[in-house]
C-alpha positions as CSV (number, residue, x, y, z in Angstrom):
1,X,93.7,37.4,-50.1
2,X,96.7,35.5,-50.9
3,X,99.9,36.3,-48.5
4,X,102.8,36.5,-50.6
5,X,106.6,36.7,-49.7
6,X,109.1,38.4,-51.2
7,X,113.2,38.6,-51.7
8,X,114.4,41.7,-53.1
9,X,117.9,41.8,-55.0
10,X,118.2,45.2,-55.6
11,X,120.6,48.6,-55.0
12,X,120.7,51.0,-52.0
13,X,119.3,54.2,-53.4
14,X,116.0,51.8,-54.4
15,X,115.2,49.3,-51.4
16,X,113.4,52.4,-49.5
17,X,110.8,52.4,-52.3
18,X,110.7,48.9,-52.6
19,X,110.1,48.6,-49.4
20,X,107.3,51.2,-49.1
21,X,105.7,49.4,-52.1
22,X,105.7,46.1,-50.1
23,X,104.6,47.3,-46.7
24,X,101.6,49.0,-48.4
25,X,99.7,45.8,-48.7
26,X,99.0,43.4,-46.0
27,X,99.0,40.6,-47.8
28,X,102.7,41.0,-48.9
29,X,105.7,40.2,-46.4
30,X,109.6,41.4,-46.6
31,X,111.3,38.0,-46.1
32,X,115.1,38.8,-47.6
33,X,116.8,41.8,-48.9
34,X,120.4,40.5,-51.1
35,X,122.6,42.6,-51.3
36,X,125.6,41.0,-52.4
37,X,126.2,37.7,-54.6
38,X,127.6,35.8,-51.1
39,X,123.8,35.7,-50.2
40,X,122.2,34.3,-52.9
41,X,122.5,30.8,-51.7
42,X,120.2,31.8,-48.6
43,X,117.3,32.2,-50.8
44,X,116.3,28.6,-51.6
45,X,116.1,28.0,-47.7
46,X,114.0,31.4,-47.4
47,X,111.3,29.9,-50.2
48,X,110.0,33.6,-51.3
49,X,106.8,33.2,-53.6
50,X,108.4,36.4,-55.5
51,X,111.9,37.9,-56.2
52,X,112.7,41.1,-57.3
53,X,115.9,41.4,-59.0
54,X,116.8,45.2,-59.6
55,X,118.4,45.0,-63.0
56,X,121.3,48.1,-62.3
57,X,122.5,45.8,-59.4
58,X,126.3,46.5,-59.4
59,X,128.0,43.6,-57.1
60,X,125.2,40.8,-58.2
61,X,124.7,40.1,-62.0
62,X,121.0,40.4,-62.7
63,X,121.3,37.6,-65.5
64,X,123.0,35.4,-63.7
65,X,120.6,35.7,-60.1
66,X,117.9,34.5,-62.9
67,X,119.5,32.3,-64.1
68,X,120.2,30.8,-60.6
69,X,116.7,31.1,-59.5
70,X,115.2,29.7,-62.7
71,X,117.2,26.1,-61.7
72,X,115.4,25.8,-58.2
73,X,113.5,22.6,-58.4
74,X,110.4,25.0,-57.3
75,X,111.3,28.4,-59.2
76,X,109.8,31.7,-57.6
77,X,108.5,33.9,-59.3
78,X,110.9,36.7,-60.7
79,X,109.7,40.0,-61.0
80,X,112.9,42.0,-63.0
81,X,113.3,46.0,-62.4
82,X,114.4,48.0,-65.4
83,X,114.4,51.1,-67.2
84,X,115.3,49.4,-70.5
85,X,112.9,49.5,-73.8
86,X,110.7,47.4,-74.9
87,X,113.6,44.9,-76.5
88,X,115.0,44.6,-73.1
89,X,112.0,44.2,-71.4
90,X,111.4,41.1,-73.7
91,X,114.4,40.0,-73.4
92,X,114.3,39.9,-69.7
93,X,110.7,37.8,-69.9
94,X,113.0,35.5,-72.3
95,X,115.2,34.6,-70.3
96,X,113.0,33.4,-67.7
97,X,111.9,36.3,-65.7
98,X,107.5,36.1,-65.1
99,X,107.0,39.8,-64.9
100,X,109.1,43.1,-65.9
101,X,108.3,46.5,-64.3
102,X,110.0,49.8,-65.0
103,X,112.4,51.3,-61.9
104,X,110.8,54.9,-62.9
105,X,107.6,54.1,-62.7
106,X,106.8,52.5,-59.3
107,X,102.8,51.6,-59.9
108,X,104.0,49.1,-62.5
109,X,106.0,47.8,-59.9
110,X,102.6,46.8,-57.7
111,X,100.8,46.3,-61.0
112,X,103.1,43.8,-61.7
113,X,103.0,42.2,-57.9
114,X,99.6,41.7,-57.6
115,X,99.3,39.9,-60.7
116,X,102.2,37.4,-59.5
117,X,100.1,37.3,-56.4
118,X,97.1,35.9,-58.6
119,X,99.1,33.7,-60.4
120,X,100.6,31.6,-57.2
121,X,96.8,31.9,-55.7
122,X,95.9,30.4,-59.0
123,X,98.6,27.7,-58.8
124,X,97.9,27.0,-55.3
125,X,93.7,26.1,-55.9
């Protein structure tokens, strides 16, 4: 089983399920929660295999944390939240992101994880 570590950018009233979701598996371990824009520079030094970014994020802009993550010289994996249709959720794997999940429905969410997890495994044979 691949251990995978994950960053979360995302709002209050949604880290607790986040959260939940990540705990749930062994194999998957909390390592940053951002909050606001100031601590976006602490994730390169953190090295998460996966990042949420919670797409409703207020004080951080979702495009732009992509953007930012997409220019590491070893790019995480970006997992985006939203409750957008179909066109947004494209748009979102456009711009960069690996995976899209949608906020109201939390099993896509870990549908969406464990795949990512096989993917680094996949990278990392």
């Amino acid at each position: 089983m691949q251990h995978l570590t994950i960053a979360t950018i995302s709002i209050a009233s949604r880290r607790a399920m986040l959260h939940s979701l990540i705990s749930a598996n062994p194999a998957y371990e909390l390592v940053a929660d951002i909050t606001h824009a100031e601590a976006l520079h602490l994730l390169p030094n953190l090295q998460p295999d996966v990042v949420i970014i919670d797409a409703a994020m207020l004080n951080i802009n979702p495009l732009a944390a992509l953007k930012s993550l997409n220019q590491w010289l070893s790019c995480p994996a970006s997992l985006v939240l939203s409750n957008g249709s179909r066109n947004e959720h494209q748009l979102w794997l456009d711009l960069g992101a690996h995976a899209v999940a949608r906020l109201e429905q939390p099993e896509t969410i870990a549908q969406a994880l464990a795949e990512l997890a096989r993917q680094t495994q996949l990278q990392a044979a």
